[in-house]
C-alpha positions as CSV (number, residue, x, y, z in Angstrom):
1,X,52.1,80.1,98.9
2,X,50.1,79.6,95.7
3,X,51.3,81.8,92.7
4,X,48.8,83.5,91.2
5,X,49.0,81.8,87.8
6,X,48.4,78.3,89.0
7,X,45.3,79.7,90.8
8,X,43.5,81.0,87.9
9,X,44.5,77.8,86.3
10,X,42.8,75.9,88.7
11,X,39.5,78.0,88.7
12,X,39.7,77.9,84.7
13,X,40.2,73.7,85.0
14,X,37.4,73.6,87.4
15,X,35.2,75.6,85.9
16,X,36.0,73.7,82.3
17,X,35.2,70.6,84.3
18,X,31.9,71.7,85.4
19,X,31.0,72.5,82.3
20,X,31.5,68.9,80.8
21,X,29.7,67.6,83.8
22,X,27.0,69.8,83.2
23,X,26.9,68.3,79.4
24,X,27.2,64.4,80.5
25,X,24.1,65.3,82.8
26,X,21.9,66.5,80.1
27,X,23.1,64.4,77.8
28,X,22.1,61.4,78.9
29,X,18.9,60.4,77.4
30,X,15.6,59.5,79.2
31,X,16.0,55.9,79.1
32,X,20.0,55.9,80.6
33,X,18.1,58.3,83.2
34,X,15.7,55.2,84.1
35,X,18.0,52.9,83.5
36,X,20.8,54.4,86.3
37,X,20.0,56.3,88.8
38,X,22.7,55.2,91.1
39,X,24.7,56.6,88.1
40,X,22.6,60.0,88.2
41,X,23.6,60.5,92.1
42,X,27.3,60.1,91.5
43,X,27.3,62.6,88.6
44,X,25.4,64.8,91.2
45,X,28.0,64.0,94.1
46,X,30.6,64.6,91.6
47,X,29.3,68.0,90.6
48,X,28.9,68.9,94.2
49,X,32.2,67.8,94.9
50,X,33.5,69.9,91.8
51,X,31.8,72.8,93.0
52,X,33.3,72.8,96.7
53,X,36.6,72.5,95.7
54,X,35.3,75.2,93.4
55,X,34.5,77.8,96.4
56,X,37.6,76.8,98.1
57,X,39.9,77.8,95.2
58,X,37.7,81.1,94.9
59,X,38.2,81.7,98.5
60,X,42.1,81.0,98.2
61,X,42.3,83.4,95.6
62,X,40.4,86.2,98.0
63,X,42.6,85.5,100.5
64,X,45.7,85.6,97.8
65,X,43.9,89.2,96.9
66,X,43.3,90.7,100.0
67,X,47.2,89.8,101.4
68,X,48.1,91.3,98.1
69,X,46.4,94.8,98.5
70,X,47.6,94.7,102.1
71,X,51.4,94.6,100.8
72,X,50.3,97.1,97.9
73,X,48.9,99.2,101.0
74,X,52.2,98.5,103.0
75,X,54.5,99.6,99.7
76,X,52.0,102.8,99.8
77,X,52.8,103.5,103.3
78,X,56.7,103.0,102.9
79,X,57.1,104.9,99.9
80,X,54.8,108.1,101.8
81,X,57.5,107.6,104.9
82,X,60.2,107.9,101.7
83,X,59.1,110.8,100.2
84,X,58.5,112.9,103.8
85,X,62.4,111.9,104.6
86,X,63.3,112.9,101.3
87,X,62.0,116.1,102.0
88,X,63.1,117.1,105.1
89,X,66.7,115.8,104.7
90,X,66.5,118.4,101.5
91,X,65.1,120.9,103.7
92,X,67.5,120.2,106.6
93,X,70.6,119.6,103.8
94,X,69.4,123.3,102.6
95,X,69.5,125.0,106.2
96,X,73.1,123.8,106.8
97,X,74.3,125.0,103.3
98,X,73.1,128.0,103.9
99,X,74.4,128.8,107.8
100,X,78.2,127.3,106.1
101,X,77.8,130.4,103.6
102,X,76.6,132.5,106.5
103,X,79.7,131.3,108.2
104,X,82.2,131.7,104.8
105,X,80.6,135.2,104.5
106,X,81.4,136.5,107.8
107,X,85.1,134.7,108.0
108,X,85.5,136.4,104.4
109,X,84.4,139.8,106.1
110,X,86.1,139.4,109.4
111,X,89.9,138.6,107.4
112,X,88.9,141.9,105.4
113,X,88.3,143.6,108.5
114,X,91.4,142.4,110.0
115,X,93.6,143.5,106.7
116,X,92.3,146.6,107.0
117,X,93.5,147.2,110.3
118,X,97.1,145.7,109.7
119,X,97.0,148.2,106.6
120,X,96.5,150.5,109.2
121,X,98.8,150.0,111.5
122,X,101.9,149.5,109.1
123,X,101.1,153.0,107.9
C-alpha cells in the first residue's frame, strides 16, 4: 500500500501544481489569449487532468482512512476481549487461591484433631 506520508505529498504536489496552472491561465494577457487558443484548451485539459488525478488521490487517502479506523476499531475490539480475560482469569486465579487455603485450613485442623486424639490415647 501507499504510506501515508507519500499521500499527503502527493495531494500537497498536486494541489501546488494547480495553483501554478491556475496563475499561467490568468496570466496570459489578452492578446496571447487571441493569439492561442489551441494553447488555452491544453492549459484547460491539463487542469482537468490535474484535477482527476486530484480526486483520485483524495479518494486513495479515504480509502487509506477508512481501513485505518477499521484496524483502530479492530485494536479496540482486541484490547476489550484483553481486558474481560484479564479479569476473569483474576477472578478465577482468586477462587482457586482461596478453596487451596480452604483446603490448608481444614488439613491444618484435621492433623490437630488427629494429635489430639493420639495425645489421648498415649495417656
Amino acid at each position: 500500500g501507499m504510506s501515508r506520508l507519500s499521500a499527503y505529498e502527493i495531494v500537497f504536489d498536486q494541489l501546488k501544481d494547480l495553483a501554478l496552472l491556475w496563475n499561467d491561465f490568468y496570466a496570459s494577457d489578452e492578446k496571447e489569449k487571441n493569439d492561442s487558443d489551441a494553447q488555452l484548451t491544453a492549459l484547460k485539459d491539463r487542469l482537468e487532468r490535474e484535477m482527476e488525478s486530484h480526486r483520485e488521490t483524495k479518494n486513495e487517502l479515504e480509502e487509506c482512512k477508512l481501513k485505518l479506523n477499521f484496524a483502530l476499531g479492530e485494536i479496540d475490539v482486541l484490547n476489550r476481549r484483553l481486558k474481560e480475560t484479564e479479569v476473569d482469569l483474576t477472578q478465577k486465579c482468586g477462587e482457586v487461591q482461596d478453596r487451596v487455603a480452604i483446603e490448608i485450613e481444614e488439613k491444618i485442623s484435621l492433623a490437630t484433631k488427629c494429635e489430639r486424639l493420639a495425645t489421648r490415647c498415649r495417656t
